[in-house]
C-alpha positions in Angstrom: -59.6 -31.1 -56.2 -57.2 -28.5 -55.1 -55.7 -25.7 -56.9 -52.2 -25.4 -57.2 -51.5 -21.6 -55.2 -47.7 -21.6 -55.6 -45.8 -20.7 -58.8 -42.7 -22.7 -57.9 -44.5 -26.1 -57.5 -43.0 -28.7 -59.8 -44.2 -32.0 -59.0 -46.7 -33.9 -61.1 -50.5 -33.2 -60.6 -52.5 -34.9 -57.7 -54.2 -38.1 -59.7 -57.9 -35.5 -59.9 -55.8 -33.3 -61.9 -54.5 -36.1 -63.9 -58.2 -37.4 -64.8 -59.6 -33.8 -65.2 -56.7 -33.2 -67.7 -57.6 -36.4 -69.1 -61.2 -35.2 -70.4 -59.5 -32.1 -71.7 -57.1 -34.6 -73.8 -60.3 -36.8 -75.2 -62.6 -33.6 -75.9 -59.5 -32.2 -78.0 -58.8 -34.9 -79.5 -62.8 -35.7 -80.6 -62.8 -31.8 -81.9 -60.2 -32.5 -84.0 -60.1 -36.4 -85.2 -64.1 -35.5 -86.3 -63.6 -34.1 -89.5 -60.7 -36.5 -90.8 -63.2 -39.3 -89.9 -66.0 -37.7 -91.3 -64.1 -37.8 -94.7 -63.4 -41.8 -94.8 -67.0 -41.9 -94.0 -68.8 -39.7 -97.0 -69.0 -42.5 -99.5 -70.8 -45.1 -97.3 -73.1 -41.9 -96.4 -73.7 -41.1 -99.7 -74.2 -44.5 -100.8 -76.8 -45.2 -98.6 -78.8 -42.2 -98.7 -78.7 -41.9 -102.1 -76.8 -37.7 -102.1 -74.8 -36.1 -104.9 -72.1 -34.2 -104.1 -73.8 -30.8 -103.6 -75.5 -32.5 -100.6 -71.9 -34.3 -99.3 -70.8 -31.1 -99.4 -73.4 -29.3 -97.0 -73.0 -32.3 -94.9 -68.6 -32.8 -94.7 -69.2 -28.8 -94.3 -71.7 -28.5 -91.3 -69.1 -28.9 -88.6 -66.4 -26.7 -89.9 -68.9 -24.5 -90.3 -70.5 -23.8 -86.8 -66.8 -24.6 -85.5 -65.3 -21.9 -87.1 -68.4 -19.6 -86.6 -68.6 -19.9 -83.0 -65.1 -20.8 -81.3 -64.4 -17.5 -80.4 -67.6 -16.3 -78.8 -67.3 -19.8 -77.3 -64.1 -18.8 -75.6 -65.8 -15.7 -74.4 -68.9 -17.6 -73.5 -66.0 -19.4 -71.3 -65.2 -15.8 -69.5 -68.5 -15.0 -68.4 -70.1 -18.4 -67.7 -67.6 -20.5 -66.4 -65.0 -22.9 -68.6 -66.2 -26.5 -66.5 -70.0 -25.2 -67.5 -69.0 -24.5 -71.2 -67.1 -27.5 -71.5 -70.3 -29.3 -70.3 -72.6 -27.6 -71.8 -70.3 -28.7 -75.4 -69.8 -32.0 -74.7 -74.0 -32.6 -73.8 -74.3 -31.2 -77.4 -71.8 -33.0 -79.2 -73.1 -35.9 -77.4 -77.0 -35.5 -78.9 -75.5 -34.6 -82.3 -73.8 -37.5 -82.6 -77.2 -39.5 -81.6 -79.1 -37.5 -84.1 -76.8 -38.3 -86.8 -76.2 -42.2 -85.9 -80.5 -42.4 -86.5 -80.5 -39.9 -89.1 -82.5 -41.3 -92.3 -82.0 -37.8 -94.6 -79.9 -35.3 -95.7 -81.4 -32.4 -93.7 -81.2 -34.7 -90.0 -77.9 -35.4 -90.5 -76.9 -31.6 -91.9 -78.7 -30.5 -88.7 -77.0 -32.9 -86.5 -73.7 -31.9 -87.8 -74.0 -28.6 -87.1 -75.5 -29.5 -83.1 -72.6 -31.7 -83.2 -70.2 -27.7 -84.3 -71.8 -26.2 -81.9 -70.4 -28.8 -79.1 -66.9 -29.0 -80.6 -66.7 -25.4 -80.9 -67.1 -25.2 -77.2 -65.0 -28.2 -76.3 -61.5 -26.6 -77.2 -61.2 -23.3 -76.6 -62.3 -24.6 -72.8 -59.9 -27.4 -73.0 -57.1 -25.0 -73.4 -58.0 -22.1 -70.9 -58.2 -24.7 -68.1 -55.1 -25.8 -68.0 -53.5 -22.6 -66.1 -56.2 -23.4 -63.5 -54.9 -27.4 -63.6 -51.5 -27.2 -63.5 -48.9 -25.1 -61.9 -47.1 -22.7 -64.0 -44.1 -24.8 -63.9 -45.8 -27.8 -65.4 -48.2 -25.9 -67.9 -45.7 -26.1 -71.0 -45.6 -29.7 -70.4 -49.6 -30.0 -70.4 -50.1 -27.7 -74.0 -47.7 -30.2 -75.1 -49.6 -33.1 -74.4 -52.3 -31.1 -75.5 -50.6 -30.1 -78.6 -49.4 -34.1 -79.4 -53.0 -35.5 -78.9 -54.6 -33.3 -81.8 -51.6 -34.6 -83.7 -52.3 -38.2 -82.7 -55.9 -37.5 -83.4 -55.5 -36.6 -86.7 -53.6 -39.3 -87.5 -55.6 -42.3 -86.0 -59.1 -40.5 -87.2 -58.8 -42.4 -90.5 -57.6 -45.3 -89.6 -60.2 -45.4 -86.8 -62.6 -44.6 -88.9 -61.9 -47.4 -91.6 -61.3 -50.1 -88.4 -65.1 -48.6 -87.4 -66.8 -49.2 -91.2 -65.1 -52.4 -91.6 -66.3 -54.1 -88.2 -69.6 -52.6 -87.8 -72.5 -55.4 -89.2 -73.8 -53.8 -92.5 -77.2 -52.3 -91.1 -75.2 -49.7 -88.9 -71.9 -49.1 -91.8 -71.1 -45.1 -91.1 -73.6 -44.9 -88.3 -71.4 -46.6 -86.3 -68.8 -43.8 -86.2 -71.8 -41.5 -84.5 -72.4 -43.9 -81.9 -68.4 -44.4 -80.9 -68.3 -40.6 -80.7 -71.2 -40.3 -78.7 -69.7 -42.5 -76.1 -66.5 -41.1 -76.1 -67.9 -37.5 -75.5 -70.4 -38.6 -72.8 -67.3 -40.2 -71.4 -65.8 -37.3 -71.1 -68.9 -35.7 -69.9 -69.5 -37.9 -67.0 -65.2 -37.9 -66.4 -65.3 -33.6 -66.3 -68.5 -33.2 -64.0 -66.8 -35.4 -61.7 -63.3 -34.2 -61.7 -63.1 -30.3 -62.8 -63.3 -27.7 -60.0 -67.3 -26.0 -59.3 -65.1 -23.0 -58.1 -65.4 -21.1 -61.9 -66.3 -17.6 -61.4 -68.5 -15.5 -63.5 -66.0 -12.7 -65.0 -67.3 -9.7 -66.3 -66.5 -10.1 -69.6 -67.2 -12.3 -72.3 -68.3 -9.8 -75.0 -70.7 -8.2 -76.4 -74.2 -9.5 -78.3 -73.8 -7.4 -81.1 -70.4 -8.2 -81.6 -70.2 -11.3 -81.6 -73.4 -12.4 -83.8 -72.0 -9.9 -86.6 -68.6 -12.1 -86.3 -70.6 -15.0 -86.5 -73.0 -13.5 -89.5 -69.9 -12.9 -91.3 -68.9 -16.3 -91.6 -72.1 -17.3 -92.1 -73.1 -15.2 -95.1 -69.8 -15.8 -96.6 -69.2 -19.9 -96.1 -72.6 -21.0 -96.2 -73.4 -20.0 -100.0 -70.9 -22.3 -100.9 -72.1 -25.4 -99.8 -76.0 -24.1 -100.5 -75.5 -23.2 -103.8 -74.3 -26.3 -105.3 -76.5 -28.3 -103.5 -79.5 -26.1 -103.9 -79.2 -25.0 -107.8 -77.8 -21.5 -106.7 -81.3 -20.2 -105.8 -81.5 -16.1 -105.5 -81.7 -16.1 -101.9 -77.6 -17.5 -101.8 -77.0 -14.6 -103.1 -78.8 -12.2 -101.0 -76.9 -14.3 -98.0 -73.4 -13.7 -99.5 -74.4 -9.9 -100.0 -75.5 -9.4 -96.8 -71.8 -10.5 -95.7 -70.9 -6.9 -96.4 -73.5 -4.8 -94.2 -72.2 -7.4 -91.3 -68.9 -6.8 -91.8 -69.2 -2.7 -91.5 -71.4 -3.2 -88.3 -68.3 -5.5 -86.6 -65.9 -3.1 -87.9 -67.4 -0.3 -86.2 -68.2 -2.2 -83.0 -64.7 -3.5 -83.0 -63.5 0.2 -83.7 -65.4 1.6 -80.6 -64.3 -1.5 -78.2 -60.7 -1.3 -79.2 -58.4 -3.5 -77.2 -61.3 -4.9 -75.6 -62.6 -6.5 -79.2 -63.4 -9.7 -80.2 -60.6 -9.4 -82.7 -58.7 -6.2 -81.3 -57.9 -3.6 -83.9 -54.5 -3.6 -83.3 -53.8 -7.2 -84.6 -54.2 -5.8 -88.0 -51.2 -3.0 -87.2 -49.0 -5.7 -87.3 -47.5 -6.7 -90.4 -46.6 -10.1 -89.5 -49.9 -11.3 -88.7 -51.6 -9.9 -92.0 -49.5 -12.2 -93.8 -50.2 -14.8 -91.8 -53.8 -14.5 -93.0 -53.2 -14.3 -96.2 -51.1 -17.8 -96.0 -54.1 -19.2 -93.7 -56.3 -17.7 -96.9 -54.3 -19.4 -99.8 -52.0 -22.6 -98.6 -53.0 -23.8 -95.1 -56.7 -23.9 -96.7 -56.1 -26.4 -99.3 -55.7 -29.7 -98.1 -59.4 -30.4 -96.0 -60.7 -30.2 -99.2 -58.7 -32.5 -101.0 -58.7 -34.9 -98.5 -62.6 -35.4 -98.3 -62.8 -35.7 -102.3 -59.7 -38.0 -102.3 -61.8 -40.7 -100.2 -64.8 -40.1 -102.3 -62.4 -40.9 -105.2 -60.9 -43.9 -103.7 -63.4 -45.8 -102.5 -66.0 -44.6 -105.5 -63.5 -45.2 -108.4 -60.9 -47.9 -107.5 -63.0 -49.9 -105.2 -60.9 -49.6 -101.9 -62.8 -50.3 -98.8 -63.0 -47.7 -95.7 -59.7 -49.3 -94.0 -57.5 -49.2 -97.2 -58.7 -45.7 -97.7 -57.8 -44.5 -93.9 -54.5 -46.7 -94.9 -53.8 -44.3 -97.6 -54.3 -41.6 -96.6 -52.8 -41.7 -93.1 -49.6 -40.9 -94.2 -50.7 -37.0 -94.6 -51.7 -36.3 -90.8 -48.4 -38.4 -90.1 -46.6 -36.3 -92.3 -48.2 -33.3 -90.5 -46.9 -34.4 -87.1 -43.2 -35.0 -88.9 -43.5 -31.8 -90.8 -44.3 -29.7 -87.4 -41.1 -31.4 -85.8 -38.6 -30.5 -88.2 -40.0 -27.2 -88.7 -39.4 -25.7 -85.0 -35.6 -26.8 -86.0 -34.7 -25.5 -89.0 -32.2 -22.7 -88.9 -34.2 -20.5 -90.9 -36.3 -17.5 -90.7 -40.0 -17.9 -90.7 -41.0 -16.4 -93.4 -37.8 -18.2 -95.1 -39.5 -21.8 -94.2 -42.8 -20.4 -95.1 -41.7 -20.3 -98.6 -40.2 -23.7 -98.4 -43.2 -25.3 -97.1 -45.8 -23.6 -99.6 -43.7 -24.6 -102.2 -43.2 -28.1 -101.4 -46.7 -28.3 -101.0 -47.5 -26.6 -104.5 -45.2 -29.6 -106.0 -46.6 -32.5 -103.5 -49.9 -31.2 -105.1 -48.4 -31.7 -108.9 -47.4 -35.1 -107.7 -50.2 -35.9 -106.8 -52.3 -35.0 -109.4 -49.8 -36.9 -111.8 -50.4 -40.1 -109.8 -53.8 -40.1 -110.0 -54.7 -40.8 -113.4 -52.8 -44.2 -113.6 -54.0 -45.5 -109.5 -55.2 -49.0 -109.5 -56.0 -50.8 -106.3 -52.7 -52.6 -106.8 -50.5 -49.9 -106.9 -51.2 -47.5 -104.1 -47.8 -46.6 -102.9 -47.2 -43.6 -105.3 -49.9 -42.0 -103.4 -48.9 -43.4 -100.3 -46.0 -41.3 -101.0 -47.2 -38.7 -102.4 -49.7 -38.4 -99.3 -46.8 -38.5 -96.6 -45.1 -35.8 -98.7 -48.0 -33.1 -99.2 -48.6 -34.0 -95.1 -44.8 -32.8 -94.6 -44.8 -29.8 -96.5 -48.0 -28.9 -94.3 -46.5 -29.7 -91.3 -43.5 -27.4 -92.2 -45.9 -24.8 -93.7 -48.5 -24.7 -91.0 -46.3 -24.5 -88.4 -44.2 -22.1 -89.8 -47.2 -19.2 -91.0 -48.4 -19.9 -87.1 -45.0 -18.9 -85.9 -45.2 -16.0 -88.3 -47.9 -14.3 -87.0 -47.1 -14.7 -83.5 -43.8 -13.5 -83.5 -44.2 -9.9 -83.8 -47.5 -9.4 -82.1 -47.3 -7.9 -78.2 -47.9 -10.1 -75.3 -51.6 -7.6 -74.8 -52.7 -9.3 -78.0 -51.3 -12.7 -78.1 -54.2 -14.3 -76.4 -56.6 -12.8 -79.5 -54.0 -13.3 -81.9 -54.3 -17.0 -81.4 -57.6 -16.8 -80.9 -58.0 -15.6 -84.4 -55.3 -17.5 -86.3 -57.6 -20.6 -84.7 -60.7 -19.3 -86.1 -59.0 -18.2 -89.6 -58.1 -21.9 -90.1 -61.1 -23.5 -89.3 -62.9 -20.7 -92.0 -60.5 -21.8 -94.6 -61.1 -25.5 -93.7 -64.7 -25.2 -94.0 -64.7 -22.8 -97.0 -62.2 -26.0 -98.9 -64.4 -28.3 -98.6 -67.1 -26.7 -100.1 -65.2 -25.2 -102.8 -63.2 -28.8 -103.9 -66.6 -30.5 -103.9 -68.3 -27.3 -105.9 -65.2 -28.5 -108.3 -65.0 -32.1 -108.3 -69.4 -32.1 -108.9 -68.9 -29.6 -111.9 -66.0 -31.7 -113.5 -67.6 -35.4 -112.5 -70.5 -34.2 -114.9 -68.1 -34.2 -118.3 -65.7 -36.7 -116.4 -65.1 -40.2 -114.9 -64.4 -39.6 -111.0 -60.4 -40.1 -111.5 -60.2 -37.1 -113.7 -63.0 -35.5 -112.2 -60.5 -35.5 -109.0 -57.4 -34.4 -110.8 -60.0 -31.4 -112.2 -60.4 -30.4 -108.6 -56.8 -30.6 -107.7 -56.0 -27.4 -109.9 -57.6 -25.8 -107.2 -55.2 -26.4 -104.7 -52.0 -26.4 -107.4 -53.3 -22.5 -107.6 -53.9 -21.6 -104.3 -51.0 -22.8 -103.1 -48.9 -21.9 -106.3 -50.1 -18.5 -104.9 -49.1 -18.2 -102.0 -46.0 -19.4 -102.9 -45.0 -16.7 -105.1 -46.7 -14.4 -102.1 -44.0 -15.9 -99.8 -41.2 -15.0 -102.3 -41.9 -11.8 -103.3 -42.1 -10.9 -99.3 -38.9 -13.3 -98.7 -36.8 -10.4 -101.7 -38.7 -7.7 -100.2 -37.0 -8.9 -96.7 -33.4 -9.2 -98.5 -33.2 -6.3 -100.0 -34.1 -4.1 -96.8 -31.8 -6.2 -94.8 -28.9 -4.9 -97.8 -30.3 -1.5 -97.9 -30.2 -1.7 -94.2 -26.5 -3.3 -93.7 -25.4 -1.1 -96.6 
């Protein structure tokens, strides 16, 4: 395969390029479609190894976890040792954690192949999305992030419904194990597809971080996320508490590495200089963090409480990540500011989140387009709010930090993902002790009524705040 060497090129990629681009497109769209399938498969998992919730919780939580822990040293990782060898080196990983998990026959295998199986996703995308300037010529890159962009959309949406299709047709003696098996041939697929068709030619640069710096990032997340999915499925031993402590001495030994690399940082300095992206944060924090949560409890609900099976479940809930895709699209054309459709968004999510939370009480398996509905329009309001909070925090930062400010906005959502699900299931297993699981799952839906009521009233005290300077200003 040959490089493209001229910036004016316009014509499609050679048909190598195509197929290299097309292992990029499956390795996204496995990174992304995991965790939404992962969800429609807890109660068959649960069912048949006999866990609680504190244990569904450490296992729905692995992947997020390393994910979120290690994409950014896996981008650097991607600097210094080549993307096509990274990319490999992820996708042989996701492949064995896939096969540890389909034969898994407890808890702790399964925990452990989830997080073999993080380790692989977490160097699958960052890759995915550095290659493309090398893929493409700079004329026809914007067309290939789009692609990019609408497969982890199309993912997310198929993952439940794939996953239900999967549980439904497997025999009864694989059930959820068959999920592991698909994924392991998908990702060896794309394997076998990128050793064939991506360039040898990667060069070693010389950066890619440093040691230190990076494992204190990743110790950060560690000592902070992990307690909550040890603790409840542990009994809160004294050692979770040492671990969430030690969050503290980690995060002053980053700081001052970060300090004395500067603009060469992990997460350069100057990103927190800019107003608009500490806000962003704080929205990540408080709204975009909501919904993985709910949406793994939600299945648990379903299929535990009102019977449905793994398809009518993926059928349900399918119109969220829909909703997501619809939500992005109208977002990039409404004539508003940013921080203007951030408050719409949070607070259409804040009420989806009341609707939902009436419907639930009264659900029978007979009536389940109120939360059908409901569904699509808490996966709108994300769309709109998602896409509006990235905007925001990209918008004021300098092209020099752009690159990291993604970076970090990537690896802020996939904390907050991983830190929802442990918290709604820390919820929904306090309240299901006192509770039947329908109001045990309204229970945990306060959580994400608050956070997101939150940020809501965040986004509109900063929405006045922007007024009245504007008056003061045009005064």
């Amino acid at each position: 395969m040959k490089l493209h060497d001229s910036a004016d090129m316009v014509a499609p990629a050679p048909l190598p390029v195509a197929r290299g681009f097309s292992a990029l497109l499956i390795g996204m769209a496995l990174s992304v479609a995991d965790v939404s399938m992962m969800a429609i498969a807890m109660p068959g998992i649960g069912s048949d190894l006999g866990l609680g919730t504190g244990m569904l919780a450490l296992i729905a939580g692995a992947y997020p976890l390393l994910v979120a822990m290690l994409l950014l040293p896996a981008g650097r990782a991607g600097d210094r040792f080549g993307r096509r060898r990274v990319f490999l080196v992820g996708g042989a990983l996701f492949v064995l954690g896939a096969l540890v998990a389909a034969v898994a026959t407890g808890p702790s295998v399964l925990a452990g192949a989830r997080m073999l199986q993080g380790i692989g996703g977490a160097a699958l995308a960052p890759q995915a999305l550095a290659l493309i300037p090398r893929l493409f010529a700079p004329a026809a890159q914007s067309g290939a992030f789009a692609r990019l962009a609408m497969t982890a959309s199309f993912a997310s949406v198929c993952g439940p419904l794939v996953a239900g299709m999967l549980l439904v047709a497997a025999p009864g003696w694989i059930g959820w194990r068959a999920i592991f098996l698909v994924e392991a041939g998908l990702a060896l697929a794309v394997m076998l597809l990128a050793a064939r068709q991506l360039d040898h030619d990667d060069q070693v640069a010389g950066g890619g971080g440093r040691p230190a710096e990076i494992a204190s990032f990743a110790a950060i997340i560690l000592c902070l996320v992990a307690p909550l999915y040890v603790g409840p499925a542990f009994g809160w031993p004294a050692p979770v508490f040492l671990m969430a402590a030690a969050a503290l001495p980690c995060a002053a030994l980053f700081a001052r590495l970060t300090a004395r690399a500067g603009p060469a940082a992990l997460i350069p300095p100057g990103l927190f200089q800019v107003p608009s992206f500490r806000r962003c944060l704080a929205f990540l924090f408080l709204a975009v963090s909501a919904p993985p949560g709910f949406f793994v409890v939600l299945s648990l609900v379903l299929q535990g409480e009102r019977g449905l099976s793994p398809l009518q479940t993926g059928l349900v809930t399918a119109g969220f990540p829909a909703g997501v895709v619809v939500g992005s699209w109208i977002a990039g054309r409404l004539p508003l500011h940013a921080m203007a459709r951030v408050a719409l968004g949070v607070g259409l999510l804040c009420a989806s989140f009341v609707l939902i939370r009436a419907i639930l009480p009264q659900l029978t398996a007979q009536s389940l387009w109120p939360l059908r509905l409901g569904m699509l329009a808490a996966g709108l309001s994300m769309g709109l709010t998602v896409t509006s909070v990235m905007q925001l925090g990209m918008s004021g930062l300098p092209k020099t930090l752009a690159g990291a400010g993604a970076g970090a906005i990537q690896t802020m959502q996939q904390v907050c993902m991983a830190a929802s699900i442990a918290l709604s299931f820390a919820v929904y297993g306090h309240a299901l002790a006192t509770r039947p699981g329908l109001e045990a799952g309204s229970m945990m839906l306060w959580l994400q009524i608050t956070s997101t009521g939150g940020a809501a009233l965040l986004a509109v005290v900063l929405l006045r705040g922007r007024l009245l300077y504007y008056r003061k200003d045009t005064a």
